[in-house]
Every structure is written in structure tokens, then in C-alpha cells.
C-alpha positions as CSV (number, residue, x, y, z in Angstrom):
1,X,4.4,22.8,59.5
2,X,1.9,23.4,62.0
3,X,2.0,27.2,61.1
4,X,1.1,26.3,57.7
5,X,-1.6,24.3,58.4
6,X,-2.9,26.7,60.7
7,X,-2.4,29.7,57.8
8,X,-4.3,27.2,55.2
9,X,-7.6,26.6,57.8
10,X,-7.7,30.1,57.7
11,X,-7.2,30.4,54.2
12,X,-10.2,28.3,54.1
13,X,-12.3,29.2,56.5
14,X,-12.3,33.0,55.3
15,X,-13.2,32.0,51.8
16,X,-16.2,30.0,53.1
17,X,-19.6,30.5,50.8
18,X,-22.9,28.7,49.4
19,X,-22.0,26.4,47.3
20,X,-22.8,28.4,43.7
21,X,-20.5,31.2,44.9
22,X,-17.6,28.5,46.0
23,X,-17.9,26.7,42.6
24,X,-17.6,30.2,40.9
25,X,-14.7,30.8,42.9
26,X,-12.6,27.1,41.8
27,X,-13.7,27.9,38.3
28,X,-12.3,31.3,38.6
29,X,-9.1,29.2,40.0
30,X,-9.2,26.6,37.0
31,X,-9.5,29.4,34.2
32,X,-6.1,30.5,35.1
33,X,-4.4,27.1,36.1
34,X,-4.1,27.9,39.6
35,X,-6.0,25.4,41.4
36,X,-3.5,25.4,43.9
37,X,-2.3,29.2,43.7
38,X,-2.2,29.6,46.8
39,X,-0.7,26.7,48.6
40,X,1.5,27.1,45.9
41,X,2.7,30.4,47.4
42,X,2.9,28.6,50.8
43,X,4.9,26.1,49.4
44,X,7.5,28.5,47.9
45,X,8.0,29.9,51.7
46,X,8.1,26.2,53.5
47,X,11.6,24.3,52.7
48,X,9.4,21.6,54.1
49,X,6.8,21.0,51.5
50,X,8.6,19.5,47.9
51,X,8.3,21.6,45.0
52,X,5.5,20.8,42.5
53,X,6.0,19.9,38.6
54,X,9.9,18.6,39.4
55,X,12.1,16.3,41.4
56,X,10.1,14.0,43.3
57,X,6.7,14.3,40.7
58,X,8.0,12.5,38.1
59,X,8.9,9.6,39.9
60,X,5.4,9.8,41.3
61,X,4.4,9.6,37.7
62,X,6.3,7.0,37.0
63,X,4.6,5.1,40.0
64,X,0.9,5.5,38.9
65,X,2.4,4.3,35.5
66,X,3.1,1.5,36.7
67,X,-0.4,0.6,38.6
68,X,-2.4,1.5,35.8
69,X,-0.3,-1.2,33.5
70,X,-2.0,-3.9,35.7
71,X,-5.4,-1.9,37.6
72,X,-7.0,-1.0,33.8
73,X,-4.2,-2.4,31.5
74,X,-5.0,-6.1,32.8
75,X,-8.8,-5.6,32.7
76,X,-8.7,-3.9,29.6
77,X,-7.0,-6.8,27.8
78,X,-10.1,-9.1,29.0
79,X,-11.2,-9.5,25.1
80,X,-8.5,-12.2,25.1
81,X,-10.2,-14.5,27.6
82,X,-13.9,-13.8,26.3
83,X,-12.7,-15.5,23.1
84,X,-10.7,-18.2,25.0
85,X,-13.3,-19.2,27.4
86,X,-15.5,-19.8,25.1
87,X,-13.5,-22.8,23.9
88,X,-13.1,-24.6,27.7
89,X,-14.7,-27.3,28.8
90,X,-15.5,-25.5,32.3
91,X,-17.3,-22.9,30.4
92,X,-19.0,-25.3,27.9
93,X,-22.5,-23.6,27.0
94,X,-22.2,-20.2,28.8
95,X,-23.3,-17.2,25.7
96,X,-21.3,-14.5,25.3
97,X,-23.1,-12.6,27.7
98,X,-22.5,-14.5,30.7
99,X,-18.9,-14.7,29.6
100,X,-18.6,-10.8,29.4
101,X,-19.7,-10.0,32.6
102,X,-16.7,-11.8,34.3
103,X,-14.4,-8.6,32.6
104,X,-17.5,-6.5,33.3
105,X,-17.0,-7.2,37.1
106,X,-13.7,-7.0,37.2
107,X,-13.8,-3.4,35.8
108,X,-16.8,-2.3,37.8
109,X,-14.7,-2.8,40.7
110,X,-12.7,0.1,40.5
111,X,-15.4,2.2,40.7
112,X,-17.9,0.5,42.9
113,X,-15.3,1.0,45.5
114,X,-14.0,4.3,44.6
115,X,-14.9,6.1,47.0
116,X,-14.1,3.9,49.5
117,X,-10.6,3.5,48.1
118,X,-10.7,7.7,48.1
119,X,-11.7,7.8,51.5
120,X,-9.0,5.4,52.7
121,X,-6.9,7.3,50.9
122,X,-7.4,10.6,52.6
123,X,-7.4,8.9,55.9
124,X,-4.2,6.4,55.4
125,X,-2.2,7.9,52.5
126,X,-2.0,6.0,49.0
127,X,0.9,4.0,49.6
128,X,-0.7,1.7,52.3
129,X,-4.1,1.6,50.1
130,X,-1.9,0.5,46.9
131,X,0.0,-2.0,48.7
132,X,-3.5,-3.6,49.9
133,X,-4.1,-3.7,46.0
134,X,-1.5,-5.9,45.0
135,X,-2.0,-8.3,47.2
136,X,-5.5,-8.1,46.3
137,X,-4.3,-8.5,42.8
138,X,-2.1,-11.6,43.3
139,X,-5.0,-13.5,45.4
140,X,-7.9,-13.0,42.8
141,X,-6.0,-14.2,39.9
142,X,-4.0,-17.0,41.9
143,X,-7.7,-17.6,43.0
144,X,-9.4,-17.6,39.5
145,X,-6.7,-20.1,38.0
146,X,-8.5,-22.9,39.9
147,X,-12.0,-22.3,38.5
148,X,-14.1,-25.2,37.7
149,X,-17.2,-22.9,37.6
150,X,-18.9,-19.6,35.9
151,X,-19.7,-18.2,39.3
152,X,-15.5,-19.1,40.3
153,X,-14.4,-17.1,37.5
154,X,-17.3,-14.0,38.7
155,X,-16.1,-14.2,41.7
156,X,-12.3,-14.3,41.7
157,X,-11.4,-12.6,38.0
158,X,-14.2,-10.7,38.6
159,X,-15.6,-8.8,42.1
160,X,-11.8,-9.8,44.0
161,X,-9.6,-8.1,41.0
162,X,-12.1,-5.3,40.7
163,X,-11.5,-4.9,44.3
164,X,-7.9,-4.8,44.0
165,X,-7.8,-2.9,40.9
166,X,-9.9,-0.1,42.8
167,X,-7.4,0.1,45.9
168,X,-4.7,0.1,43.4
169,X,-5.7,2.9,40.4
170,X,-7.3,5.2,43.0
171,X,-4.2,6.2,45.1
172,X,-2.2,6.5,42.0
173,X,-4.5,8.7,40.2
174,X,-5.2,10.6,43.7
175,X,-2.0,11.7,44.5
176,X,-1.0,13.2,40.9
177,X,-2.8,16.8,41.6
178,X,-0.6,16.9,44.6
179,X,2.5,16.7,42.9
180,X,1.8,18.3,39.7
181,X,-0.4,21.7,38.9
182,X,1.5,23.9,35.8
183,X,2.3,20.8,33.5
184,X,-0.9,18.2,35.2
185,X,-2.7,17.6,32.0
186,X,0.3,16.3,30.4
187,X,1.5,14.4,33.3
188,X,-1.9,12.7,34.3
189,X,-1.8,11.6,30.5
190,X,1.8,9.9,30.7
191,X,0.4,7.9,34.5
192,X,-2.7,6.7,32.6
193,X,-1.2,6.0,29.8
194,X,0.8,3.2,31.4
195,X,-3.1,1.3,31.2
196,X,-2.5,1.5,27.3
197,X,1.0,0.9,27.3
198,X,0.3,-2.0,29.8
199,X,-3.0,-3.5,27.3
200,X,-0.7,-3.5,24.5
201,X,1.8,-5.5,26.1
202,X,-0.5,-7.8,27.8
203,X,-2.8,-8.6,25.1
204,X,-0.3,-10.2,22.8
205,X,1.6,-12.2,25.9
206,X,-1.6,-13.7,27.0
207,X,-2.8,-15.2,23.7
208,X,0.8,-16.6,23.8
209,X,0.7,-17.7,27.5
210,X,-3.0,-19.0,26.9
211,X,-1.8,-21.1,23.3
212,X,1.5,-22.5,24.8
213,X,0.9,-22.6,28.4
214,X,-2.8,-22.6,29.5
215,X,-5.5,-20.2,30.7
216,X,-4.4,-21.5,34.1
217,X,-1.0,-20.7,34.2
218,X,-1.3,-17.8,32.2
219,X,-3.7,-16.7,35.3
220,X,-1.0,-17.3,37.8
221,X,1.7,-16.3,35.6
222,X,-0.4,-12.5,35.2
223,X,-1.4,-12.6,39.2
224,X,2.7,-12.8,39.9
225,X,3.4,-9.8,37.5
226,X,0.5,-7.9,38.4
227,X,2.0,-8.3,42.2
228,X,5.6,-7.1,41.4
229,X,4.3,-4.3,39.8
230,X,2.0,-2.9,41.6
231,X,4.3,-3.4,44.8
232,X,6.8,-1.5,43.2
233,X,4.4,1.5,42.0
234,X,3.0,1.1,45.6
235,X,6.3,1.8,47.3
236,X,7.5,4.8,45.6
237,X,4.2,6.4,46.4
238,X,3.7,9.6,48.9
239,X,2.1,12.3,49.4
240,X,3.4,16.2,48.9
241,X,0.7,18.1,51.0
242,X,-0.6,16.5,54.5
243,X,-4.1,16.6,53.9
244,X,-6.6,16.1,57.2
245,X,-9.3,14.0,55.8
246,X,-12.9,15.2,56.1
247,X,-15.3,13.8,59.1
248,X,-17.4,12.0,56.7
249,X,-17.7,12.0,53.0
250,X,-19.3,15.2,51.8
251,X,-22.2,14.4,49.4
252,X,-23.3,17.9,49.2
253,X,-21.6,17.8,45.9
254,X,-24.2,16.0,44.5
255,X,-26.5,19.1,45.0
256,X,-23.7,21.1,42.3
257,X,-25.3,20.8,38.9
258,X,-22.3,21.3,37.0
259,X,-20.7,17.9,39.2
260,X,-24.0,16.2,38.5
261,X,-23.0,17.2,34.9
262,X,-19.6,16.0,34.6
263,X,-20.8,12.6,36.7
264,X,-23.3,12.0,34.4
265,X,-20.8,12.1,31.5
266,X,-19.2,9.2,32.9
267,X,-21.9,7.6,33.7
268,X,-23.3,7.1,30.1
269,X,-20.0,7.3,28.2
270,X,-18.9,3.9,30.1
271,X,-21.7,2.0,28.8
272,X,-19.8,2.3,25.3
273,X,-16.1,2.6,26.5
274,X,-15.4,-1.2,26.6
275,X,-17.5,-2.5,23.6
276,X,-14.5,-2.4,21.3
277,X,-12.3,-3.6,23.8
278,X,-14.3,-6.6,24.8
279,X,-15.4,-7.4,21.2
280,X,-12.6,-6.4,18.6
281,X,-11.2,-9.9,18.7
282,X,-14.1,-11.7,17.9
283,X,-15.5,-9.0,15.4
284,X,-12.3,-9.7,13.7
285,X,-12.4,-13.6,14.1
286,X,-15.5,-13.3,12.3
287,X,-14.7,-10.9,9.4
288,X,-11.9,-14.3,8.5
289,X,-9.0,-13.1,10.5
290,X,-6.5,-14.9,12.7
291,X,-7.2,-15.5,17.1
292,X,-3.2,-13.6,15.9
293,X,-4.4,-10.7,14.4
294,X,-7.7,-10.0,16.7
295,X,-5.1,-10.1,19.7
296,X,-2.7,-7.9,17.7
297,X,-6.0,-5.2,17.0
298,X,-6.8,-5.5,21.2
299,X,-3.0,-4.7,21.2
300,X,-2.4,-2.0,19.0
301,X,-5.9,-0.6,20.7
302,X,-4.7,-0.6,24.1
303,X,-1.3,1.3,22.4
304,X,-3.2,3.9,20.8
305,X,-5.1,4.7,23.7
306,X,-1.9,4.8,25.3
307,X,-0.5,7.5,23.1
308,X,-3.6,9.3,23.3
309,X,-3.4,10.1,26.9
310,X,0.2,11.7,26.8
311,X,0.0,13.1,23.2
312,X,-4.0,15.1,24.4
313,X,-2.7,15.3,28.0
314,X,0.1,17.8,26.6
315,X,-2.5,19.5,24.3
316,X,-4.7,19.9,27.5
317,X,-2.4,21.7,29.2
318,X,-2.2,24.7,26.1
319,X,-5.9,24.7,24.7
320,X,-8.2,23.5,28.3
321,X,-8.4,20.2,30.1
322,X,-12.4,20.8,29.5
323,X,-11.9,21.5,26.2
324,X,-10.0,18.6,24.9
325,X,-11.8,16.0,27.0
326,X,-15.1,17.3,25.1
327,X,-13.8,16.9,21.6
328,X,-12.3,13.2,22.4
329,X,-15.7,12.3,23.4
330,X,-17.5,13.7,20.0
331,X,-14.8,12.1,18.1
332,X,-14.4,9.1,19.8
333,X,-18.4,8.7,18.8
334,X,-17.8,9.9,15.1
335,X,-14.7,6.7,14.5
336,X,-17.2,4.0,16.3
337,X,-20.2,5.2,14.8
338,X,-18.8,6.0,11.1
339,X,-15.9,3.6,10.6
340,X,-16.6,0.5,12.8
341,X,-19.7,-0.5,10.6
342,X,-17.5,-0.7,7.5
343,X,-14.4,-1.7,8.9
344,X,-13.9,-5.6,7.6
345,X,-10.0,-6.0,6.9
346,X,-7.2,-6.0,8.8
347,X,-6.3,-3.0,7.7
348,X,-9.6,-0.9,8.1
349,X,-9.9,-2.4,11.6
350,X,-6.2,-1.0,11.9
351,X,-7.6,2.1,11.2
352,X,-10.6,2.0,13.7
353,X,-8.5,1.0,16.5
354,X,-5.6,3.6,16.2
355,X,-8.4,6.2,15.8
356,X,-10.6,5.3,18.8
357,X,-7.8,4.4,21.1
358,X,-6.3,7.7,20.9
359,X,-9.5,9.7,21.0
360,X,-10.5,7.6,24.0
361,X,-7.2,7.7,25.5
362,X,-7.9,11.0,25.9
363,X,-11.2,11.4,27.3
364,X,-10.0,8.6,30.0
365,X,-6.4,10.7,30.8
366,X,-8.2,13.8,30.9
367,X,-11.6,12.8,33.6
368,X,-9.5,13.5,36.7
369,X,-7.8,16.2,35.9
370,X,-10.8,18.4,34.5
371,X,-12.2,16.6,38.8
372,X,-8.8,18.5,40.4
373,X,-9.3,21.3,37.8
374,X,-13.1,21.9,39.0
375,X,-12.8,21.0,42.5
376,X,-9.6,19.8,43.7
377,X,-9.1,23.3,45.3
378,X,-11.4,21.9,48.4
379,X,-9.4,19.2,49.7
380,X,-10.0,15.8,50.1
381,X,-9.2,15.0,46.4
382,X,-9.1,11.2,46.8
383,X,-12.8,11.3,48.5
384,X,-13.7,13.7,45.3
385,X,-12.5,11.6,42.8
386,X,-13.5,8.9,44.1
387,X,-17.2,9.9,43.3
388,X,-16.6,11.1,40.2
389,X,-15.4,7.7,39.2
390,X,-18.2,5.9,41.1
391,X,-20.1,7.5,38.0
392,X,-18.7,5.0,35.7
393,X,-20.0,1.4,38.0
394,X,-22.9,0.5,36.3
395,X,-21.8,1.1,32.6
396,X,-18.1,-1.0,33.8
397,X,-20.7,-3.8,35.0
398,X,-23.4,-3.9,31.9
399,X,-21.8,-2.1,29.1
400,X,-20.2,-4.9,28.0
401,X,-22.6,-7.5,28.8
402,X,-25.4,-5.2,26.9
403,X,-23.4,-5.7,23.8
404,X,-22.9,-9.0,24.3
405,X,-26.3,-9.6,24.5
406,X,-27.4,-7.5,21.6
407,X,-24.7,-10.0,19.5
408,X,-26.6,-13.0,21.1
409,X,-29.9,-11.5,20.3
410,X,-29.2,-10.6,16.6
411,X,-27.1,-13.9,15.7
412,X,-28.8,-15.2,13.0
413,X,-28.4,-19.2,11.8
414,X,-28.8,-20.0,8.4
415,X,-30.0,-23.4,7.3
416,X,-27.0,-25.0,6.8
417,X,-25.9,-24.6,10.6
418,X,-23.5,-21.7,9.6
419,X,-23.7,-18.9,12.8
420,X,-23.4,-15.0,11.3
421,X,-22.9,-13.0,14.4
422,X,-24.4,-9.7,13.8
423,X,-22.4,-6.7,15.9
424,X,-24.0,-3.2,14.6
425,X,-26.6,-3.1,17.5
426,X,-23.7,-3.0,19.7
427,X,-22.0,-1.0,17.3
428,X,-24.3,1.0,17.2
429,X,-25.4,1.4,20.7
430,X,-21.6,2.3,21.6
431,X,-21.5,5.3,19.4
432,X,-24.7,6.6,20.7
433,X,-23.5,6.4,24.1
434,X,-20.6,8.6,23.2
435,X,-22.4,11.2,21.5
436,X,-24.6,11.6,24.7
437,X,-21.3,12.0,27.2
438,X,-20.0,14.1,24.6
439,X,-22.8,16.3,24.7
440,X,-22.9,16.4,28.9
441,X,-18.8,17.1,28.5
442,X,-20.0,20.2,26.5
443,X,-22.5,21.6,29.0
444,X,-20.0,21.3,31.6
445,X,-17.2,23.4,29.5
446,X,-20.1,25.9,29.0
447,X,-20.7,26.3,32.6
448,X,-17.0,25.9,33.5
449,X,-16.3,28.7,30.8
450,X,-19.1,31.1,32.3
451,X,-21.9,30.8,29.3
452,X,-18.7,31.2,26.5
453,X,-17.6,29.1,24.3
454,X,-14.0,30.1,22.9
455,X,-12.3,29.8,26.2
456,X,-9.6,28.0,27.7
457,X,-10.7,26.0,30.3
């Protein structure tokens, strides 16, 4: 082992280079889907090191499926208790802004402390890190059950599960690369997917849990799960490669404009991503259907997006991880921006959500593997995704409250009392949003792809 180690340092060291000529080189690496090539070869010679793409990596896949059910399936699901808050006495008065932001913080926890998670990662190896995160988990939502409070439920629900959630999803997602590099697209899309898979089971349960049982113990009831599961997931997780983690964290990435690029993407696209999930339900409340059907939409949502990531993640792997992500973005803007504004029955809405969950899906399944694709040839993969997902704080902490505000600020009352809550702004403002990351997503694949366009990459 030590021989190996000693052959990769000087693997490394040899190939050392400004950093235009060292991006050059991983892109030169990612156009032919071998990222890894050549600790690949090493592997092939050490008995020592597991073999990638079999064996052990799909029960590491099965693993990360299980923390993303509960670190963005959970979260995700948060449209259920914007419309059910707005009914409890604790909450009396709050607007739908101040409401949103407790999902908002809960979701911009995972990457506010992404690459802190990353780093930890590197240092301690995921399995410690994930363990943290359940227990994490289980205290926030334990915690949030006894709210009395908005600033109990920001708190708790909010900045404590975000917390969780981060030291949770980023080991998971992390450790993937490791253990998979021919077939990674498709595998990184059947992890994630398990945050769809896990919204569509958990919106349904909790509008039964909330009608029959109680926010409260539907809280503590969700806390328990989200504990078992993530402990499980937690446990089965380890690495393939013993990685040395970096001194410090290496911001000179920032200086790459093609990671400035693709950090930008998901930076603006966030700002839209959790519009329809927050709001669905009580668009469809207020086109005249049932709390029922609006949890069945946030449901069938979650599900799409689910199927999305392994159906695209497979596609990535034949036609370009780049590639595929770009064209989820531009379509995941064309559904919001040309079939949201017209959708008003169940059925259209049916339509929107099966669309946009699967294009979205996508684009979410796809963002760290186009980070390994690009750079996870340096090392330190957690620390790299990490900042790559930092990109997407402030649009998981105001996205959704932005929309809820623009529905505040357009309500209109007519003179008989009777509220009209008017959702294009936000609509509207979503779709942009996408088209924008879209367009970043396409100026990465151009660089990525050396100035051409009909490339796999």
C-alpha cells in the first residue's frame, strides 16, 4: 500500500502544471471517461484496493440511496408543512414568506456547510461524518416538535436539520466517484434518486401523519425514521482509495473560469429549483383542488424527479455527463415557463410535475458527477464538491422565500373579502432563473468540449 501511495505522489508530482494547462489535462481525462485511468491501472495490480463499478459499489450506492431519502427527500417534501402551518395557532399571522424560509433554512444547510462537511470528509472518512448526521437529524426534528415560536421552528426545522442534512448528503455523494468511474453517471443517478424516491413517499405519509396524528408527532414520528435510515446508509459507508486530505482547503479553484462557470450555474439555477416544490400544493389548493391532491402533485413531483436521475444518469453515461445536465437545465426552464402558467387541473398540473421532476432530476443527479468528471482527478473530492455545492446556499435560503414574497406582494383582495393569490411572478421568476443556469451549463460544455459543440463530454 505504501508502494502505491508512494507511485501515485509521484504520479502527481510529475504531472504538476499552471492551473490552465492542469485543467486541460482533466478535460483531456473526462473526454474519454478516464478520470481515474490511472489509479485505475494501479488498482488492477494491488489485490488490496476493491475493484471499481462491481461488488462492494453497489452496496455503496445503495447507502447514499438511502441518505438522500431523508438529507433532500425530507426537505424537499417541506410544501406539506408550508400549507399546514399556516393553519396553527403557533403560527397565527406569519405570511407565507416567513413560513418559507423555515424549509429555505433547512435546505440551505446542506450547502452552507458543504465544504466543511467535504473537508471532514477527506480528513475522517464519510462514515463517521454520516453518522454525526443522523443524530443531527433525530435532534432537530425531536427538537422542532416542541415549537411554540417562528424563530423555534427556524431554528430547529431549519439551521439544526440543514446541519444534519449537510453532514449526511455530502459523504454519500463524496464517496460515489471512488467506487464507480465506467458506469458513474448512471449510478450517481440511482443514489440521488433515492431524494425523489424518498419525496414521493414522504409527501403523502406526512399529510396523513399531520391530518390523523398532528404536526407534532408527525415531527417526531419523521426525526425517528430519518435516524434509522440514515444510521443504516451511514454504516455501510467506506472508502475505496485512502485519500491524504489536503493541508488546507485549496481555493485556487476559484481562479479556474470554467469552475467559476459551472459554480455559477448552481448558484442561479437554485433560486428557481424549489419554487414548485415549496408552492405546488397551494397553487393547486387554489386552482379548487383537494389538501389530497396538492400532496399527491408534491408526491408524484418528488417521483418524477426521482426517475429522472436514474433514467438521464444512464443517458449520461452514452451521450456526456455535460451534455445531458445542459439540456435538463434548458428544458426544465421551457415546462416551468410554458406549461406552469396554464396548468389549472389536476391533470395539467399532472403533466407539469412529471415533466419538471424528471428534467430537474436530472440536472440535480448529474452536478457532481460533471464536479468528479472536471476535477475529481486532483484528489480531495469531498473538499471539491463541497464548494461546488456551497454555490447553491443563498438560492436554498431565498429562493423560496422570494417567491413567497412575490405571492404575498401580488395577492390581490376583492371587495367582498375573497383573497386571489397570484403565482406568475414566481412562476415566472423560476423559469428565468433556469434559462440563465442553462445558459452558464452551456458555456462550461463549450469549454469542457474545447470550443466544439457535437462532442461527448
Amino acid at each position: 500500500m505504501s508502494d502505491l501511495g508512494e507511485l501515485t505522489q509521484n504520479m502527481n508530482s510529475s504531472t504538476q502544471c499552471s492551473p490552465k494547462t492542469q485543467l486541460s489535462k482533466d478535460l483531456v481525462q473526462s473526454e474519454t471517461v478516464e478520470v481515474d485511468s490511472s489509479l485505475e491501472a494501479l488498482n488492477v495490480q494491488s489485490e488490496n484496493i476493491p475493484k471499481t463499478d462491481t461488488g462492494y459499489a453497489w452496496v455503496i450506492m445503495c447507502a447514499s440511496f438511502m441518505v438522500n431519502a431523508v438529507a433532500i427527500g425530507l426537505p424537499s417534501s417541506f410544501g406539506i408543512f408550508q400549507q399546514a402551518y399556516r393553519n396553527i395557532p403557533e403560527l397565527a399571522g406569519e405570511s407565507t414568506l416567513s413560513i418559507a424560509f423555515i424549509g429555505s433554512i433547512s435546505i440551505a444547510g446542506m450547502p452552507l456547510f458543504s465544504i466543511m462537511s467535504g473537508r471532514l470528509v477527506d480528513k475522517y472518512g464519510p462514515r463517521i461524518v454520516c453518522i454525526c448526521g443522523a443524530f443531527i437529524t433525530l435532534a432537530s426534528l425531536i427538537l422542532a416538535s416542541f415549537s411554540t415560536q417562528l424563530w423555534h421552528f427556524l431554528v430547529t426545522q431549519g439551521f439544526l436539520f440543514g446541519l444534519g442534512s449537510s453532514t449526511a448528503y455530502l459523504p454519500s455523494l463524496a464517496v460515489l466517484s471512488d467506487w464507480w468511474v465506467k458506469h458513474r453517471g448512471l449510478a450517481t443517478g440511482m443514489a440521488v434518486a433515492g431524494a425523489g424516491i424518498g419525496g414521493l413517499a414522504w409527501g403523502p405519509v406526512l399529510r396523513a401523519l399531520i391530518t390523523h396524528i398532528g404536526w407534532r408527532w408527525t415531527l417526531r414520528i419523521a426525526g425517528i425514521a430519518s435516524f434509522v435510515i440514515v444510521m443504516v446508509g451511514a454504516i455501510l459507508l467506506r472508502i475505496r482509495l485512502p485519500r491524504k486530505a489536503a493541508a488546507s482547503i485549496d481555493l485556487s479553484y476559484f481562479r479556474e473560469s470554467i469552475f467559476l462557470r459551472l459554480y455559477a450555474t448552481t448558484f442561479i439555477t437554485t433560486f428557481a429549483y424549489f419554487i414548485p416544490f415549496f408552492f405546488i400544493p397551494s397553487y393547486a389548493i387554489n386552482h379548487g383542488l383537494s389538501r389530497e391532491q396538492g400532496a399527491l402533485l408534491l408526491g408524484l413531483l418528488n417521483g418524477a424527479s426521482g426517475l429522472g436521475r436514474i433514467a438521464l444518469g444512464f443517458v449520461a453515461d452514452y451521450l456526456g455527463c455535460t451534455n445531458v445536465m445542459t439540456s435538463c437545465l434548458g428544458l426544465s426552464a421551457t415546462v416551468i415557463l410554458c406549461v406552469w402558467p396554464f396548468a389549472t387541473t389536476f391533470e395539467s398540473l399532472l403533466a407539469l410535475v412529471i415533466f419538471f421532476g424528471f428534467f430537474v432530476g436530472g440536472y440535480i443527479s448529474l452536478l457532481s458527477t460533471v464536479t468528479a468528471q472536471l476535477f475529481g482527478s486532483r484528489g480531495n473530492i469531498g473538499s471539491i464538491t463541497g464548494m461546488i455545492y456551497n454555490g447553491l446556499f443563498f438560492g436554498s435560503l431565498f429562493g423560496a422565500p422570494i417567491g413567497g414574497a412575490m405571492i404575498d406582494h401580488f395577492t390581490v383582495q376583492a371587495a367582498d373579502g375573497t383573497i386571489s393569490p397570484n403565482f406568475l411572478p414566481s412562476i415566472m421568476f423560476s423559469g428565468s432563473c433556469f434559462a440563465a443556469g442553462a445558459m452558464l451549463a452551456f458555456s462550461v460544455k463549450y469549454s469542457a468540449g474545447g470550443g466544439k459543440i457535437f462532442i461527448k463530454i
